[in-house]
Every structure is written in structure tokens, then in C-alpha cells.
N, C-alpha and C positions, 0 to 999 in steps of 0.2 A: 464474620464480616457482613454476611447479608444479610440478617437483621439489622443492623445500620442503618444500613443503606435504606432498608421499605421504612424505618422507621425515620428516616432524614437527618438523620446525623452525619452521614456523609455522602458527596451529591456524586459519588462515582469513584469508583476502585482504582488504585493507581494515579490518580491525576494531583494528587494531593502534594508530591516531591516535585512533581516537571513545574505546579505553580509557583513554591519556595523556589525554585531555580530563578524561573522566569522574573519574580519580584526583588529579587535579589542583584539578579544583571540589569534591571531598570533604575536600580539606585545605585548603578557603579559600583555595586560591593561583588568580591569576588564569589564564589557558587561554592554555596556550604557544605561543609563533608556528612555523610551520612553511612552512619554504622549500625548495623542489626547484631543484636548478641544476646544470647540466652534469651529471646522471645521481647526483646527490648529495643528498640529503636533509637538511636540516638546522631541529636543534628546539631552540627556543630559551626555556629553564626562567624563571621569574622568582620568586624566592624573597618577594617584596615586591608583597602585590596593590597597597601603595597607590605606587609608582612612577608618576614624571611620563608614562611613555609607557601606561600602562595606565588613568589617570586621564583623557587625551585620548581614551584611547578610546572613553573612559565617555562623553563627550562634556561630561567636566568646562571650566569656563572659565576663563582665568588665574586672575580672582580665590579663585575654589573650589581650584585647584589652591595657590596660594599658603596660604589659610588650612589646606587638610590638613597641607600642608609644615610651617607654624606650630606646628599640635596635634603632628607625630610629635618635633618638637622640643622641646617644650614640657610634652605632654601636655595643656596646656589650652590655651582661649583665651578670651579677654575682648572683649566687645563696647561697649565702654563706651571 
């Protein structure tokens, strides 16, 4: 990694995910999953904060998730 780095292809070690974070939550999209495996890295975008695996994460509950589902289809909902 430190050849890189002297040679400027990357301006500093670790800072490279906390900025995908950061530009990520400035455009209201929910904070992309990030996987390492077998020496590979993998990030995983999500264009839809309100998406049923990011609404779990919220710690939303079926029914919460069901009435979002309702409003993005709908746009409204009726309680009645």
C-alpha cells in the first residue's frame, strides 16, 4: 500500500471508505455495505434509502416496512 501512497495514487490510508460514507449521507442515500473477502473488497451502492434491507436496519418492523412500501407506491396512505 505504501508505494501508493509516495507515488500518489492514494492521499492516505484508510480514509478512502469514511469518504464514500460521508458522500453518500450528503445525498441522502443510505451508507454502503462494505465486504472484504479473499483479498477483494467489495461496496455495495444503494440508490433507494428507503429499501427493505436498509429499513431492517433502521430497525423498522414488518408492519412499518409494509406501510413505507404502501406510501412509495402510492404516495399516500389512509388510516381509516
Amino acid at each position: 500500500m505504501m508505494p501508493f501512497i509516495y507515488a500518489g495514487f492514494i492521499e492516505s490510508c484508510g480514509r478512502g471508505t469514511s469518504k464514500i460514507v460521508e458522500k453518500c449521507l450528503e445525498q441522502g442515500l443510505p451508507e454502503p455495505d462494505f465486504k472484504a473477502e479473499n483479498n477483494v473488497m467489495t461496496v455495495t451502492f444503494y440508490k433507494d434509502k428507503w429499501n427493505e434491507k436498509n429499513l431492517k436496519r433502521l430497525g423498522l418492523n414488518e408492519r412499518q416496512i409494509k406501510a413505507i412500501k404502501h406510501i412509495k407506491k402510492n404516495e399516500n396512505i389512509n388510516l381509516s
